[in-house]
Residue frames as a rotation matrix with the C-alpha (Angstrom) as fourth column:
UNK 1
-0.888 0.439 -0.138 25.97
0.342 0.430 -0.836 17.63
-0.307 -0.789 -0.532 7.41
UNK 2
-0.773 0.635 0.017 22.46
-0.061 -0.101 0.993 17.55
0.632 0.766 0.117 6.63
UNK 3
-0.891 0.454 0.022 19.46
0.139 0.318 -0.938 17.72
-0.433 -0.832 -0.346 9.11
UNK 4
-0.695 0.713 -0.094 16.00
-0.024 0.108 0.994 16.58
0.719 0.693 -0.058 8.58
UNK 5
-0.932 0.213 0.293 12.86
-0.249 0.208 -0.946 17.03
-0.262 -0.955 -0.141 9.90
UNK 6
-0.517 0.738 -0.434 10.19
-0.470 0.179 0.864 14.74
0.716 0.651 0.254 9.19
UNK 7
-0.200 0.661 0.724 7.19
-0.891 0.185 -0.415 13.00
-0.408 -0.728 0.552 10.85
UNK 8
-0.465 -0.122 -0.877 6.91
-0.626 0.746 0.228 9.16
0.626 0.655 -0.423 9.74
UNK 9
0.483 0.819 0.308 4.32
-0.868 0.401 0.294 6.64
0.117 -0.409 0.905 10.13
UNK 10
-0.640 -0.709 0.298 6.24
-0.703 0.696 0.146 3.55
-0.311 -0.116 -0.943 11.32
UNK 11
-0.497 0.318 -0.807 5.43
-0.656 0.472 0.590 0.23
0.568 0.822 -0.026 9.02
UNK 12
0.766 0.578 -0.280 3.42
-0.250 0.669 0.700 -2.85
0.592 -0.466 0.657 10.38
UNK 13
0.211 -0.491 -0.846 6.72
0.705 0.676 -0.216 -4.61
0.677 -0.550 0.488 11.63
UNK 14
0.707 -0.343 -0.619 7.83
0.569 -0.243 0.785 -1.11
-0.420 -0.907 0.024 13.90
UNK 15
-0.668 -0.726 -0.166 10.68
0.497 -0.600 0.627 0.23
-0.555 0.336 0.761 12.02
UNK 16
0.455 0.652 -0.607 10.74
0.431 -0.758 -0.490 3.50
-0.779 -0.038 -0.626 10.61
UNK 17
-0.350 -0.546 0.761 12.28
0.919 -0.356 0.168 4.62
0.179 0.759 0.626 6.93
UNK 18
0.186 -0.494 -0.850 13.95
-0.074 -0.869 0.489 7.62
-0.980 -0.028 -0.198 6.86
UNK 19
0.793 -0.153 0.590 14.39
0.607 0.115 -0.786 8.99
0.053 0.982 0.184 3.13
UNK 20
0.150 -0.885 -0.440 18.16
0.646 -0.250 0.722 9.83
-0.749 -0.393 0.534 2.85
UNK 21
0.637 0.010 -0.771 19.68
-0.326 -0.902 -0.281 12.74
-0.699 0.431 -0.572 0.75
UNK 22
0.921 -0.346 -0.177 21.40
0.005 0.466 -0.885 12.04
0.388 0.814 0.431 -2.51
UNK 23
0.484 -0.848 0.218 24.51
-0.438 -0.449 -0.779 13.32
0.758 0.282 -0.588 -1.21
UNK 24
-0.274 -0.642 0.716 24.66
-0.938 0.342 -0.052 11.10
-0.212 -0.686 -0.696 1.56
UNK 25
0.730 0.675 0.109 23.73
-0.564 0.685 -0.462 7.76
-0.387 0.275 0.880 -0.27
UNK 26
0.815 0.237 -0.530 26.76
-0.521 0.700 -0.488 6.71
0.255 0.673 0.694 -0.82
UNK 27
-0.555 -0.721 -0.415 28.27
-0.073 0.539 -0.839 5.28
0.828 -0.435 -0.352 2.69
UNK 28
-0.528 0.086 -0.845 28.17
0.835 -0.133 -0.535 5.35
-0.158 -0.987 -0.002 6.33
UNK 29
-0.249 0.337 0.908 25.31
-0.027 -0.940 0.341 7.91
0.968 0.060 0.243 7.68
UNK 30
-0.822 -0.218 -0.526 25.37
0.486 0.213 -0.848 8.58
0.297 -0.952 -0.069 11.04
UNK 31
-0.180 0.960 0.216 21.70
0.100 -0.201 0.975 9.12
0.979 0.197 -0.060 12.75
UNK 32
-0.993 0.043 -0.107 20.71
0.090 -0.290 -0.953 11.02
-0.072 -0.956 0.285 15.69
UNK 33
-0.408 0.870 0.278 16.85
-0.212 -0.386 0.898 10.82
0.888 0.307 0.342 16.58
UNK 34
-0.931 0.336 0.141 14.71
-0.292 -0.458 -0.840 12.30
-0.218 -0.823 0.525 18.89
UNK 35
-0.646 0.728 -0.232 11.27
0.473 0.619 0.627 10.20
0.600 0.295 -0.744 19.09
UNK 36
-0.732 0.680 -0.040 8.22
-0.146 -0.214 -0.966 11.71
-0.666 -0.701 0.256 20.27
UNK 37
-0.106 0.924 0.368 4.49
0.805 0.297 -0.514 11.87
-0.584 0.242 -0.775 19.40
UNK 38
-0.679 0.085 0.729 3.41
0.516 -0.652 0.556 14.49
0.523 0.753 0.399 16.12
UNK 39
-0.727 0.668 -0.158 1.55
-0.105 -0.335 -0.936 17.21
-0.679 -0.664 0.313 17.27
UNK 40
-0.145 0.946 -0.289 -1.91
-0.970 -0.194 -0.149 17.21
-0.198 0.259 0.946 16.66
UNK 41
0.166 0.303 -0.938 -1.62
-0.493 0.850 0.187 12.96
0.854 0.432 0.291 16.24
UNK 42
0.800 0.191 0.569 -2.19
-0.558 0.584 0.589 10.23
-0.220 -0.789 0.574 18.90
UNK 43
-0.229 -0.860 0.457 0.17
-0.884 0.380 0.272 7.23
-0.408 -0.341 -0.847 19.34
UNK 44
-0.316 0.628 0.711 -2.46
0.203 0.777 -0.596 4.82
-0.927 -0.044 -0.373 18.33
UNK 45
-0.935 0.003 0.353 -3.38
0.324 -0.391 0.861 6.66
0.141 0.920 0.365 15.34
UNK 46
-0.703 0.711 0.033 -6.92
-0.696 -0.676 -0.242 8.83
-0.150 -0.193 0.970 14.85
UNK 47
-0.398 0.767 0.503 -10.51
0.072 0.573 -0.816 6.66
-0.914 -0.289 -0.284 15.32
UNK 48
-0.815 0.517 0.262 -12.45
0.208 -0.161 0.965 6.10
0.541 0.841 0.024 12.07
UNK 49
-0.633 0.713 -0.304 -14.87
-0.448 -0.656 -0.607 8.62
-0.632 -0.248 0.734 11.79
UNK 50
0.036 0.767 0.640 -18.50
0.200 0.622 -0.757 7.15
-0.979 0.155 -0.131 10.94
UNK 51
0.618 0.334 -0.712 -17.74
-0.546 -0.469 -0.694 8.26
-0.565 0.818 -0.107 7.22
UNK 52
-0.426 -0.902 -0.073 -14.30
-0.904 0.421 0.076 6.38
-0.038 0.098 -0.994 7.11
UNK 53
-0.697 0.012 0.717 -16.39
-0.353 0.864 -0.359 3.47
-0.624 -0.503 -0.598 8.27
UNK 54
0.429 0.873 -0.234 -18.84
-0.285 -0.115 -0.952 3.92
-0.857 0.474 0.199 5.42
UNK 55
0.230 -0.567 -0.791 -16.36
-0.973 -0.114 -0.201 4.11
0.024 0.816 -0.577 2.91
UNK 56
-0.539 -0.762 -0.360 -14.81
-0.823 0.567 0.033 1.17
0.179 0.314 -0.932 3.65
UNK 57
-0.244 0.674 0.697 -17.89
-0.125 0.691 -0.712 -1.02
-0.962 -0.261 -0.084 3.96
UNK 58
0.825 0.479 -0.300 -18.77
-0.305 -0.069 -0.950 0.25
-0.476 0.875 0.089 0.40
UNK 59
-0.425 -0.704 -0.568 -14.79
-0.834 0.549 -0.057 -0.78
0.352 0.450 -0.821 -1.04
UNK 60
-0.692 -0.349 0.632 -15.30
-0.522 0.847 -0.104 -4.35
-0.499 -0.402 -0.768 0.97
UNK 61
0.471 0.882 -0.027 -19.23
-0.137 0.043 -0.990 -4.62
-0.872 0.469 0.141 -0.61
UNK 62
0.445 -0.273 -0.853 -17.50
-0.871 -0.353 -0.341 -3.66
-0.208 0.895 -0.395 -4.06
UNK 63
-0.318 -0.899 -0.301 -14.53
-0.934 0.351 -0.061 -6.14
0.160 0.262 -0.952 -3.66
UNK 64
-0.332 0.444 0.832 -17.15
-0.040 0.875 -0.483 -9.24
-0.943 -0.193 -0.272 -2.38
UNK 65
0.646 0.550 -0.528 -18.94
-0.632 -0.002 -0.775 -8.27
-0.428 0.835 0.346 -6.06
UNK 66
0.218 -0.621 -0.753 -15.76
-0.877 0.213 -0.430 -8.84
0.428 0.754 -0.498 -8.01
UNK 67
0.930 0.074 0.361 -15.11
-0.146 0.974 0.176 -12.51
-0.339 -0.216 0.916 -5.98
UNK 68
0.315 -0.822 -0.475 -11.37
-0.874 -0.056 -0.482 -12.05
0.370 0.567 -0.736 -6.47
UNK 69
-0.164 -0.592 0.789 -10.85
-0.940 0.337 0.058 -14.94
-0.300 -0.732 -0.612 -3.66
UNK 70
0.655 0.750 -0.099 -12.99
-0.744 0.615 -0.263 -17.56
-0.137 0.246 0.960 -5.67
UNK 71
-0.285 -0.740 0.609 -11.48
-0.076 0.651 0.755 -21.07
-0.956 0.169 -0.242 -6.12
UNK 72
-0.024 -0.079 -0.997 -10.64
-0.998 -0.051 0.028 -21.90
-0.053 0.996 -0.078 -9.74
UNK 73
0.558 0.330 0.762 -11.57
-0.497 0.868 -0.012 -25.31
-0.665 -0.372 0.648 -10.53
UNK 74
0.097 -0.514 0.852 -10.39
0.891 0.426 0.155 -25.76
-0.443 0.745 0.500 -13.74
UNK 75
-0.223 -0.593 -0.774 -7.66
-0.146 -0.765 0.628 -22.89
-0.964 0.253 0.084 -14.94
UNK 76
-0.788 -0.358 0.501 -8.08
0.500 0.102 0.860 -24.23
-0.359 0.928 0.098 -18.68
UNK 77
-0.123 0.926 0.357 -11.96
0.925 -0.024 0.380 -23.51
0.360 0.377 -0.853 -18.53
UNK 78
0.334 0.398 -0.854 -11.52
0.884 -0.447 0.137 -20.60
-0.327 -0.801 -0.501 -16.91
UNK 79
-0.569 -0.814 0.120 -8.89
0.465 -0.198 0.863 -19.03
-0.678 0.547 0.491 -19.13
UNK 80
-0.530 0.419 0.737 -11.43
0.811 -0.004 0.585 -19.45
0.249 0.908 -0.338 -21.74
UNK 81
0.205 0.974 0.099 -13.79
0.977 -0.209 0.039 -18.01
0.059 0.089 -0.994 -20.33
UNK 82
0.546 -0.007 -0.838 -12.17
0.507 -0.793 0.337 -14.74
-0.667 -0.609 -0.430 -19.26
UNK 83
-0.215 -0.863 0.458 -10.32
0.637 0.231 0.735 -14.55
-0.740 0.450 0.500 -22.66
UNK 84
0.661 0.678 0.321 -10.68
0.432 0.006 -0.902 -12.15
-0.613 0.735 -0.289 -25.27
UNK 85
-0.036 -0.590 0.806 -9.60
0.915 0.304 0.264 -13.00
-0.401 0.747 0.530 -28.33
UNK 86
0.228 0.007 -0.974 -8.09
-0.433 -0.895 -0.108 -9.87
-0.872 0.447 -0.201 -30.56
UNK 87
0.969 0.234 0.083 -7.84
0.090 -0.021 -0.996 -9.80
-0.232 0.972 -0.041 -34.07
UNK 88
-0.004 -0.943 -0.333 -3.69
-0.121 -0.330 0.936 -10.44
-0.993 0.044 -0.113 -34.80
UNK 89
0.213 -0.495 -0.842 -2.32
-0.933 -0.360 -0.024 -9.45
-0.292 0.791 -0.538 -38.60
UNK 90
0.114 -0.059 -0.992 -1.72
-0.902 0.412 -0.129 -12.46
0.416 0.909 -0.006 -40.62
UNK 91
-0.970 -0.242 0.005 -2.82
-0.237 0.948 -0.212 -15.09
0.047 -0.207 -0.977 -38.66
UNK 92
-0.331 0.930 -0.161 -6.08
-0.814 -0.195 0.547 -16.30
0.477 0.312 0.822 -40.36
């Protein structure tokens, strides 16, 4: 028997992963848990502080530069353009 105690951030859908010991990884594992709130964390998770909110104006700023969402009209002309050729051994 093996008892853990961990605090885990549950994923977008709700469920929570649980990281199992080697030694019990290969059958049946019976789970008891006891849900509550972490001390010192909300339920909701913690407000973004006005620095948090900086930061991630300056990633979103950054990531409009780079225009990953652009449409590609033409993939062949694009290719080209974004292509650089290397030098390959015996092909002149």
């Amino acid at each position: 028997m093996s008892t853990i105690t961990a605090i885990l951030e549950p994923a977008l859908d709700g469920t929570l992963h649980l990281p199992v010991p080697l030694e019990l990884r290969g059958g049946k594992v019976e789970v008891t848990a006891t849900l509550k709130v972490a001390t010192g964390t909300s339920s909701c998770g913690s407000s973004p502080t006005p620095e948090m909110l900086r930061q991630r104006k300056e990633a979103f700023e950054k990531l409009r530069a780079l225009n990953p969402f652009r449409e590609i009209k033409d993939p062949v002309a694009w290719q080209r353009e974004i292509r650089k050729d290397r030098f390959l051994p015996g092909h002149d």
